[in-house]
N, C-alpha and C positions, 0 to 999 in steps of 0.2 A: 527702445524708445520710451518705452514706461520708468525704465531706471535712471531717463536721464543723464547717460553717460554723454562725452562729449569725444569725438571722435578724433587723433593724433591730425594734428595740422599738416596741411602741405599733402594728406592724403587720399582725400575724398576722387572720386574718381568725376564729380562737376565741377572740382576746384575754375576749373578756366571752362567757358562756354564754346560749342564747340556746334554748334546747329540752334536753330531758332526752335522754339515748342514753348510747351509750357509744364513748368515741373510741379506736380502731383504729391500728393502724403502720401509713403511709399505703404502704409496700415491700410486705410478707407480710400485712396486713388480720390482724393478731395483737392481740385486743383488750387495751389498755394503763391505761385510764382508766375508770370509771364518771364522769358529768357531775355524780352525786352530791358526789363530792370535788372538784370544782372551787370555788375563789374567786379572788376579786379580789383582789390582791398590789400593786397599785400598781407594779408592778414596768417594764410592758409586755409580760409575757408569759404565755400562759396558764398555771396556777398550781393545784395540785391537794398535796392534803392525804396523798393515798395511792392507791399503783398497785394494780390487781387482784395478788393474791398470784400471784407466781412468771412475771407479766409482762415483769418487766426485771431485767437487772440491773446491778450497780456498779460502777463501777473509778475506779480511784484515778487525779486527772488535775493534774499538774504542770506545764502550758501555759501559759506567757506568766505564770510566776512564782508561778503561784497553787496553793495547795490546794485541789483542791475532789475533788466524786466526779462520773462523768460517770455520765449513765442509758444505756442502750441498751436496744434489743430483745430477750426474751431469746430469741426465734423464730430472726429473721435476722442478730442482730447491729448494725442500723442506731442511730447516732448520733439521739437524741432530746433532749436536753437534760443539765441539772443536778437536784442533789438538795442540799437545805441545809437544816440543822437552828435553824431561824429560823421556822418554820412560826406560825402564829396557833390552831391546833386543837388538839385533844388529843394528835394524833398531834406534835404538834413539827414537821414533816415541812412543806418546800416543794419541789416539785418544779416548775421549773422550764424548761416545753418551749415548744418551737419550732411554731406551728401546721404550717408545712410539712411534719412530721413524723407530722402524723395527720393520721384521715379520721372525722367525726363519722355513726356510725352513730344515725339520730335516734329515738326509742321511737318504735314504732307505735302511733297510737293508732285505736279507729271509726270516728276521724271528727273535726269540728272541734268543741271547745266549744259544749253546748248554754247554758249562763251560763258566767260567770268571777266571781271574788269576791278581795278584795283586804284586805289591813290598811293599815292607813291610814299611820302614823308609820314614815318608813325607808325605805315602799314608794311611795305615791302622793304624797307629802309630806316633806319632813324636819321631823324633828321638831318639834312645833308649832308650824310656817312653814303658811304659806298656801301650796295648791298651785300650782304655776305652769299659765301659758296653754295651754302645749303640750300638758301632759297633758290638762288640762279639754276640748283640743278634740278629742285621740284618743278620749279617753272618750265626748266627744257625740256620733262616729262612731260607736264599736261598738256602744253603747245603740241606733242603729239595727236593729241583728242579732243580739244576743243580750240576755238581765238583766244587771245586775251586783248584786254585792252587797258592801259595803264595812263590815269589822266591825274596831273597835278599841276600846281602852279609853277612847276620848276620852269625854267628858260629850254631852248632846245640844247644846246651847250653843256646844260646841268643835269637834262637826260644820260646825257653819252658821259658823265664825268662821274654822275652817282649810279646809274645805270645799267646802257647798254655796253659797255665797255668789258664790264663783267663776264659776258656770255663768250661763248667759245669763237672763234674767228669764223671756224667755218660755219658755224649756224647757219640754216635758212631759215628766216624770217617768213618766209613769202608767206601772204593770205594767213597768216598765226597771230604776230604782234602790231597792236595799234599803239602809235602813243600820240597822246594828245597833251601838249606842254600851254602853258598858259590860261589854265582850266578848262581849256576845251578852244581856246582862240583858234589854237590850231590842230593839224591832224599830218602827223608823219608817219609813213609807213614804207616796207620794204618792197622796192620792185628791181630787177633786172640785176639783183648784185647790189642795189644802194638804198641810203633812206632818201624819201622824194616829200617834197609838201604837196600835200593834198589838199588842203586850203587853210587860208589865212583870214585871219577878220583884222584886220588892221588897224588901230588908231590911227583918226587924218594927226597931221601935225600940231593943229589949232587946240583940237580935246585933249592929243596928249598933255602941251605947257598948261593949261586951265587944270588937269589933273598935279603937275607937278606942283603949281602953286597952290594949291589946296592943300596937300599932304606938306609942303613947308609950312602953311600957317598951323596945321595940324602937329607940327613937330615944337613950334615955338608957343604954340599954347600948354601942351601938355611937357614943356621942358626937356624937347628928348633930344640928346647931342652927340656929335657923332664922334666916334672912338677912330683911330688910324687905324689902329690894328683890326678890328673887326671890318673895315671897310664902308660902303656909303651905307645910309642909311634910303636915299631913295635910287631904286634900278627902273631906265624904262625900255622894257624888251619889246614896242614895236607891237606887239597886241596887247600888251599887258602892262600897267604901271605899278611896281610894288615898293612897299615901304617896308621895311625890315628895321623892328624899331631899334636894335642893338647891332645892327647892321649885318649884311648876309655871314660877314666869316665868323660871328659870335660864336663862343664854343657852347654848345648844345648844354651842359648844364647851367650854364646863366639864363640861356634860353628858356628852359623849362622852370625853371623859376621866378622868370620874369614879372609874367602874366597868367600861370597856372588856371584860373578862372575865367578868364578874356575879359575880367572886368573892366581893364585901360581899354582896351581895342572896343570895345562894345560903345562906351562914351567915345571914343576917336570916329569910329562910323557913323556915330548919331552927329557930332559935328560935320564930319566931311559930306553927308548928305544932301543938306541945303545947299551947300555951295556946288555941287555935280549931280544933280536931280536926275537926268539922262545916260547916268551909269552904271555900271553893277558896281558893288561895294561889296565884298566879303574879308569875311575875318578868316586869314589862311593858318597856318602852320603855328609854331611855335609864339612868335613873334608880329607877325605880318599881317598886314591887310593888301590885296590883292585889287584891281583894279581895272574892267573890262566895259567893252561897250555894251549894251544892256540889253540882258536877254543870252550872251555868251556864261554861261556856266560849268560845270560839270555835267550837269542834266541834258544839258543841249551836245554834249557830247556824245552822254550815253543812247541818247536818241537818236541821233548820228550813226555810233557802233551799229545799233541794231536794224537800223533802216537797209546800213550795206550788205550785213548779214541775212538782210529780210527772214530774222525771227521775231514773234511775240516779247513784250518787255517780260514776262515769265519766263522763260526762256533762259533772261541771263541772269548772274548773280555777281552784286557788287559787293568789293570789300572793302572796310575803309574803318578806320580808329578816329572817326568824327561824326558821326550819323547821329550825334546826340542835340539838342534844339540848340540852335548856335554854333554847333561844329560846319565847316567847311566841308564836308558831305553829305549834310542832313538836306541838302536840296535833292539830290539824288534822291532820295526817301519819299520825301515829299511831292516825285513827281511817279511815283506808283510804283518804282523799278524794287524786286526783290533786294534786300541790302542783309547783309553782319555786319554786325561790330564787332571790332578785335579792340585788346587793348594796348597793344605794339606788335614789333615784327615778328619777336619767338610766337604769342599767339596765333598769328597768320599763318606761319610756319606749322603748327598743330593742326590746323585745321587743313591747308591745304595738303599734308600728309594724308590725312583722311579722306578729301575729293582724291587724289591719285590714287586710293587704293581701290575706290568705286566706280572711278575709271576704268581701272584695268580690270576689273573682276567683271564689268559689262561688258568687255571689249574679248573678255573666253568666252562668252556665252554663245 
């Protein structure tokens, strides 16, 4: 750390975050990082958004030709990395570090996950891709040892098509998987051999047209028109009204570069507001803004899962690649429930490899 060397990319062993804590100067155990401001930079190294106030600090570094600012300790003075104003967050801010330069101090938690619950697009999935094998078959694992509960804005149609379809025929479901399609509108689960609804929050008829004329003038303000090939741009499933601004079958790389920022959807919501004062508004997936009767969210879900469970909201742990201020899971967060952020599905997949192997090493004991 004193020589400053910079550690081969891609190899750090915090590259990808993998538990909540807070990571530490691995010299003087000076805490540097919350795991909160960590993301994925692509870069190969791990990559955090903003240091604990008064943690490090800056200096001007002119080495091998270049400008930049290096980070240190501000305890001990040890060499930790860079700082680059290229950042993806609000703060503009990438920092830049060396994992050999921390020590991940990991949150304490009771105990392990009595359920876990998951959003489905980003997390379990990419976007409306069918899940792959791997995950279907960690899932079939942990369903041995805990519920799961999987709540997104898909339709229930689009559960079984990106899905449940995946899993083995003869799975039993029973008392294991929850799924809650239309952010939580509804609740279908396995009984008796089949999926049943468990309930429904319905739009009357009235709110629904009052929602579709809203997101029409939403569409002709902001210019957005509809493609054949990608399909409609407005879907109404009955508890839920969604706008999909390049329409549901857009192929996922237009999709992601759409609105990368949600900066169109954030002005679309601020418009659509006035005009539907008495409904939830969220900014969903890729593209989307989602559309429910007020008070139906994710949260009201997760609150849901937990009530049938009757455990404590510590208890469960949600996963989701949106928990960040404006993402479509940060309500979740914001209503007390333990949460991760991932930053897509191989993520989710690293980590829930991890809950299975803690699993099953509780379950010799």
């Amino acid at each position: 750390m004193k020589e400053k060397f910079t550690e081969p990319p891609f190899s750090g062993k915090y590259l990808h975050k993998t538990t909540d804590g807070t990571y530490k100067c691995v010299a003087c155990d000076n805490p540097i990082f919350s795991s909160d401001a960590q993301f994925d930079s692509g870069t190969g190294w791990p990559s955090f958004d903003q240091a604990i106030p008064g943690a490090v600090k800056e200096i001007p570094d002119s080495d091998y030709g270049m400008n930049r600012v290096e980070i240190v300790c501000a305890k001990c003075g040890s060499h930790l990395g860079h700082v680059f104003n290229d950042g993806p967050t609000k703060t503009g801010k990438r920092y830049c570090i060396n994992s050999v330069c921390l020590n991940l101090e990991e949150k304490k938690q009771d105990g392990l996950p009595k359920a876990l619950a998951f959003d489905l697009d980003g997390t379990l999935a990419s976007s409306k891709y069918r899940i792959e094998d791997d995950m279907v078959n960690v899932l079939c694992k942990i369903l041995a040892h805990v519920p799961i509960a999987v709540v997104s804005g898909a339709s229930r149609e689009q559960f079984n098509e990106q899905f449940l379809k995946y899993f083995p025929k003869d799975f039993d479901f029973t008392s294991k998987l929850y799924i809650f399609p239309q952010n939580g509108a509804e609740l279908i689960e396995y009984k008796n051999g089949s999926w049943v609804v468990d309930y429904e929050n319905s739009l009357d008829k009235r709110n629904e047209k009052e929602i579709v004329s809203a997101l029409n003038l939403a569409l002709k303000k902001f210019d957005l028109k509809e493609n054949r090939d990608y399909g409609s741009l407005i879907e109404s499933r009955g508890d839920q009204v969604t706008l999909s601004a390049l329409g549901q079958k857009a192929p996922l790389e237009l999709k992601q570069k759409w609105d990368p920022d949600q900066a169109i959807r954030i002005k679309m919501k601020a418009f659509l507001e006035p005009l539907l004062p008495d409904d939830e508004i969220r900014i969903g997936g890729a593209t989307s803004i989602d559309i429910t009767k007020r008070g139906i969210h994710k949260a009201y879900a997760m609150s849901y899962f937990i009530k049938m469970l009757n455990i404590p909201k510590n208890d469960l742990l949600y996963i989701g690649d949106a928990l960040f201020p404006g993402g479509n899971d940060e309500i979740v967060k914001k209503n007390g429930f333990v949460c991760q952020q991932v930053d897509n599905p191989q993520h989710t997949l690293i980590i829930l490899r991890d809950i299975l192997q803690k699993y099953e090493e509780a379950s010799r004991k």
